[in-house]
MIBALUM-543766 format. One line per field, with one value per residue: x, y, z of N, C-alpha, C in turn; residue number from 1; residue in one letter. Coordinates in pm, 1 decimal. Layout:
N
n.c1	c(X	...) .
n.c2	c(Y	...) .
n.c3	c(Z	...) .
ca.c1	c(X	...) .
ca.c2	c(Y	...) .
ca.c3	c(Z	...) .
c.c1	c(X	...) .
c.c2	c(Y	...) .
c.c3	c(Z	...) .
k	c(NUM	...) .
r	c(A	...) .
//
This chain:
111
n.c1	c(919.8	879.9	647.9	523.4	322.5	107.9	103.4	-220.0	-387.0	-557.3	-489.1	-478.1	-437.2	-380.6	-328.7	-238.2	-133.9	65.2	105.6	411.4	397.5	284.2	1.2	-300.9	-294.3	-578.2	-720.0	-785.9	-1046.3	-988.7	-700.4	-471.8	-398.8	-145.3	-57.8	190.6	334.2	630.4	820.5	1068.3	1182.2	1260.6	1077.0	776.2	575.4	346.0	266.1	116.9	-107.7	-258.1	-541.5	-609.0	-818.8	-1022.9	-1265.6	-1238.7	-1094.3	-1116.7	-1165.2	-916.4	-750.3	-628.7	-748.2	-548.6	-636.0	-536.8	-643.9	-725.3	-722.3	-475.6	-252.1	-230.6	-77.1	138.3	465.3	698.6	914.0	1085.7	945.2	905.4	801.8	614.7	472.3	291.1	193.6	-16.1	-106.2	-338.3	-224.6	-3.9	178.7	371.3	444.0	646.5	509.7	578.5	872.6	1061.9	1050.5	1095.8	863.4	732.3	652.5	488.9	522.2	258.9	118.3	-165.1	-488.4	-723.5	-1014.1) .
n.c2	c(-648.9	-675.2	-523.3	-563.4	-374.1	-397.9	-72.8	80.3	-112.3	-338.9	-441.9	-622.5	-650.7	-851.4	-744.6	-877.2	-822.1	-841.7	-924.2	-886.9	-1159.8	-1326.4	-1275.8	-1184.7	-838.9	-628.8	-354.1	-7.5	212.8	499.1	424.8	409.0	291.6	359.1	322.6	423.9	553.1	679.1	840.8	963.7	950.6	1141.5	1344.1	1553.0	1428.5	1243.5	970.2	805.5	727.2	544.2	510.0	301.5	191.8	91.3	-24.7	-83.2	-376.7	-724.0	-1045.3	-1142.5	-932.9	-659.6	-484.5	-384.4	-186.6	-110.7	95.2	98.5	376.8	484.5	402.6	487.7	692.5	706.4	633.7	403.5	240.0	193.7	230.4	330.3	190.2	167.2	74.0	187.8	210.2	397.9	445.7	525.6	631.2	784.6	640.4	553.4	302.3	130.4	-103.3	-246.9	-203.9	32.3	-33.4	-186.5	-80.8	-146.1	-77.6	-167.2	-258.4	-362.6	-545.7	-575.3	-426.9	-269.6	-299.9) .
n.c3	c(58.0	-270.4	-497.7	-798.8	-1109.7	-1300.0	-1562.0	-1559.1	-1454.8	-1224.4	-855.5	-607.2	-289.1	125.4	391.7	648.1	1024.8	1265.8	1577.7	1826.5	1946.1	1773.2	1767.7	1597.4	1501.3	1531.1	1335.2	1531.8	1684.7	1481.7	1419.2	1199.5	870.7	627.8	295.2	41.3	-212.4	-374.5	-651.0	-574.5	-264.1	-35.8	-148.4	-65.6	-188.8	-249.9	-491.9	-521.1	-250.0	-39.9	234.5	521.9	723.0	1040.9	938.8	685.2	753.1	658.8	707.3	854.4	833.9	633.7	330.5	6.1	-231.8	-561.9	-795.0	-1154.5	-1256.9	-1091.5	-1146.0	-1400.4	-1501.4	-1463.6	-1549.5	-1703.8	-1492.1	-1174.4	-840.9	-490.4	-195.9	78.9	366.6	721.9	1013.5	1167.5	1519.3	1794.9	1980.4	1938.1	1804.6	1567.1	1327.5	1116.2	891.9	648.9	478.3	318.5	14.8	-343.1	-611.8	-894.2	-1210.7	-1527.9	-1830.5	-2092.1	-2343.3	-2436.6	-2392.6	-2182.1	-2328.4) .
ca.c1	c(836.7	799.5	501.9	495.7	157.0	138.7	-1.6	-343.8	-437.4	-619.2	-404.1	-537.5	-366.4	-432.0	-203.1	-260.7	-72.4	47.2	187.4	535.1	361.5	213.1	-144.8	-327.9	-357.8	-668.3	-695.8	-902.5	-1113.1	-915.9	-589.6	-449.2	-270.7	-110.4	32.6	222.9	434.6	723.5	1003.4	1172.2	1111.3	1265.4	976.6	637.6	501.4	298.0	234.1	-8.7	-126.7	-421.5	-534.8	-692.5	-921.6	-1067.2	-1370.1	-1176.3	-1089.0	-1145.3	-1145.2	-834.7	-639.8	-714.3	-763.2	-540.6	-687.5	-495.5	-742.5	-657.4	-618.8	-395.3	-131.9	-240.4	-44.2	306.7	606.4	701.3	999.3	1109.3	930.2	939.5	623.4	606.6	301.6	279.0	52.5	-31.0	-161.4	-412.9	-135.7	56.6	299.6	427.7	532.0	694.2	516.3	624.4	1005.7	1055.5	1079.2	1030.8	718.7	784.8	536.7	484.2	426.6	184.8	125.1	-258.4	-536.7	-854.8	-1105.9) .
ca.c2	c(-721.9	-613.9	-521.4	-508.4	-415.2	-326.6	8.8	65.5	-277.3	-327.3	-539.8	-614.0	-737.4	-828.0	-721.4	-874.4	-783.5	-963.5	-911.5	-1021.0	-1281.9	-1367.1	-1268.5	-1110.0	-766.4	-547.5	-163.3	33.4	308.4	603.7	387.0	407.2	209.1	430.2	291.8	534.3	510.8	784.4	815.2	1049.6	882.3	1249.5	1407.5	1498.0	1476.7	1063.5	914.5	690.5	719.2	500.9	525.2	191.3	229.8	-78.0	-55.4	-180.1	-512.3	-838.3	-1159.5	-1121.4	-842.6	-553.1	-509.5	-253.8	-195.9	-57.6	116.0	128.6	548.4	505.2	383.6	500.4	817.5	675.6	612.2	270.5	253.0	125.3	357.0	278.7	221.2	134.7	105.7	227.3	189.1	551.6	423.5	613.4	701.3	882.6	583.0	527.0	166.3	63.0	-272.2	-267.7	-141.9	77.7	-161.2	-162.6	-76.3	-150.2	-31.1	-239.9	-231.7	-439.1	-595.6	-614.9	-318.9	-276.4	-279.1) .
ca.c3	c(-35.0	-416.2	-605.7	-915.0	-1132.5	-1480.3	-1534.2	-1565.9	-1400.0	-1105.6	-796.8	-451.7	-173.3	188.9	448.8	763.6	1093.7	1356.8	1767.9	1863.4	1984.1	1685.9	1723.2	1453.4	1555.3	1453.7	1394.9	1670.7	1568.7	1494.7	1392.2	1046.2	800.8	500.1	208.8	33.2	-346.0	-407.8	-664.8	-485.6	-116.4	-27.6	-186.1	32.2	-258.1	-308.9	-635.6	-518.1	-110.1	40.2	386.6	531.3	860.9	1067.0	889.2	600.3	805.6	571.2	781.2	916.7	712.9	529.4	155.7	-37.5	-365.6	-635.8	-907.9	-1310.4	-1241.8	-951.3	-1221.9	-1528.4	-1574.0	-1406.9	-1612.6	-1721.5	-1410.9	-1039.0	-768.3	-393.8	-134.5	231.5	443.4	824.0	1135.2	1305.3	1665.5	1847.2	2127.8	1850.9	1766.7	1407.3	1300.7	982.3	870.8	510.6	480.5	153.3	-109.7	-492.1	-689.1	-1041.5	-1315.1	-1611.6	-1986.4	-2146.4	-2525.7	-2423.2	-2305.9	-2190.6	-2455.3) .
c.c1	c(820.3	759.1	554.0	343.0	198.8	-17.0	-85.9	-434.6	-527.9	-506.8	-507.9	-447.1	-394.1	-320.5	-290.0	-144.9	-101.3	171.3	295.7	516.8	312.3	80.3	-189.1	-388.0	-480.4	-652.7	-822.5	-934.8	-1027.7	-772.3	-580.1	-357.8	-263.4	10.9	70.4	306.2	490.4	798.3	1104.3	1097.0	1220.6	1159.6	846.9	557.7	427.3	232.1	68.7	-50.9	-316.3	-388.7	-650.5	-701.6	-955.3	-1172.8	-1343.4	-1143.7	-1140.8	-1096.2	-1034.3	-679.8	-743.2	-665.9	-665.5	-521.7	-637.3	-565.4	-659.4	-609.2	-505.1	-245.0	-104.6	-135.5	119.2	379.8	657.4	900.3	958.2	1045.0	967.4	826.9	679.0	439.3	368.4	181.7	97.5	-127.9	-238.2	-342.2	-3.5	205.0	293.4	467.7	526.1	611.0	567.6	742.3	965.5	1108.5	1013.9	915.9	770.2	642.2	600.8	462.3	352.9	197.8	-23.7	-343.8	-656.5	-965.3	-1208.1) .
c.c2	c(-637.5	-620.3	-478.9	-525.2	-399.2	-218.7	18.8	-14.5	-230.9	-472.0	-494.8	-698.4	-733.1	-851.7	-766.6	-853.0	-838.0	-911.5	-920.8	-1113.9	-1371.9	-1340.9	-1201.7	-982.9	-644.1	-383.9	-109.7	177.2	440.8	576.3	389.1	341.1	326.3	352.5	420.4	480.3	617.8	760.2	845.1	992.4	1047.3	1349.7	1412.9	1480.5	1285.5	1052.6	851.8	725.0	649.2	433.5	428.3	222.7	128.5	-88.6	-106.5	-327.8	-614.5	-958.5	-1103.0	-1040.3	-758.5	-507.9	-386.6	-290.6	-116.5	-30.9	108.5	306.1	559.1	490.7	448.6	613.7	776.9	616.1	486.2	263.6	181.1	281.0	312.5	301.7	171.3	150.0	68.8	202.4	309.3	474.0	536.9	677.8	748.9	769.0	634.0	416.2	140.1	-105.6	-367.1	-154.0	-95.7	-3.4	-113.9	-187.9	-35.5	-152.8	-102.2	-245.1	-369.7	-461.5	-581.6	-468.7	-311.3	-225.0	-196.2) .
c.c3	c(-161.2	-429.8	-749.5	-1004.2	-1267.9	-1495.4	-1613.2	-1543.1	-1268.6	-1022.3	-627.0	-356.1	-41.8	287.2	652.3	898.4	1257.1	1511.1	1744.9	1862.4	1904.4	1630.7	1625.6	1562.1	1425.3	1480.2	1497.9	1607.2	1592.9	1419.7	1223.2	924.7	683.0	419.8	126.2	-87.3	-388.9	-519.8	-627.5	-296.7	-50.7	11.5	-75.2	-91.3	-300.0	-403.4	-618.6	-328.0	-70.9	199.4	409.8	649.1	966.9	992.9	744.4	596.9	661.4	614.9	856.0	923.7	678.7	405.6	119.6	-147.3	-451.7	-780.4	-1048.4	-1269.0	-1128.9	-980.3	-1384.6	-1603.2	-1523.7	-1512.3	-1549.1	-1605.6	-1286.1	-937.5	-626.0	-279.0	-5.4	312.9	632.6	855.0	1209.9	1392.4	1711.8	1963.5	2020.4	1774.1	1620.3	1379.9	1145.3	946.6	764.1	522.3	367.7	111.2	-236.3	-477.7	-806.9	-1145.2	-1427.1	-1727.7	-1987.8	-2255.5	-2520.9	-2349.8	-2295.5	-2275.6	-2431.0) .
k	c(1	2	3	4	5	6	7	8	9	10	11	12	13	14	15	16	17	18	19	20	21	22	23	24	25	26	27	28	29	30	31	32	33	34	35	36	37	38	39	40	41	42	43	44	45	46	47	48	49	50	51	52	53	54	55	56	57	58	59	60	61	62	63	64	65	66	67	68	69	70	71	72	73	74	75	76	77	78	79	80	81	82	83	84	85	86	87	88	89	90	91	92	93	94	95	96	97	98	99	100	101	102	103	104	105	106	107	108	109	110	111) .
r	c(X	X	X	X	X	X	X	X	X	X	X	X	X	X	X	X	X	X	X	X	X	X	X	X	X	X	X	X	X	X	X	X	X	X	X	X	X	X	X	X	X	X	X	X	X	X	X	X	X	X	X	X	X	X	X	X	X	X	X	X	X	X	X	X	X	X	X	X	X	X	X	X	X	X	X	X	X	X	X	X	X	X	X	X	X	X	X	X	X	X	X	X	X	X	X	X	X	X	X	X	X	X	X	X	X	X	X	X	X	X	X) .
//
């Protein structure tokens, strides 16, 4: 899935997550979702990284909120993000493959 924002914006999105089976599954306390934005997906080094909790939850998903500073200083380019589920029994699951994150110019700025 691509994102693209335009930097210095604010973007929210709600990522809900779901069984094989379909069900909607929830996080359990301790579990972690990390979104994560590299240019070098190499690099340990993350541009952007937010770590969602259950206490984040929002009906049936959870929120990840992209601030104006979270973009503000990145270079008008293609980067690359993914978001994971760390399990409390030490898994790791991919839920978001690396995929573009494309930063944006504007004509327009906050006053």
């Amino acid at each position: 899935m691509k994102l693209s924002i335009t930097r210095g914006t604010t973007m929210s999105f709600l990522l809900t997550i779901q069984n094989d089976d379909g069900t909607i599954y929830y996080l359990k306390d301790g579990e972690k979702l990390i979104f994560g934005v590299k240019f070098d997906i190499e690099s340990d080094d993350y541009l952007i990284k937010k770590i969602i909790i259950a206490e984040n939850r929002e009906e049936n998903g959870y929120l990840i909120s992209l601030k104006p500073e979270d973009t503000q200083k990145l270079e008008f380019k293609d980067y690359r993000y993914d978001i994971g589920l760390q399990t409390n029994d030490g898994n790791y699951y991919m839920l978001v493959l690396c995929s573009p994150f494309v930063v944006n110019k504007a004509v327009t700025a906050k006053e």
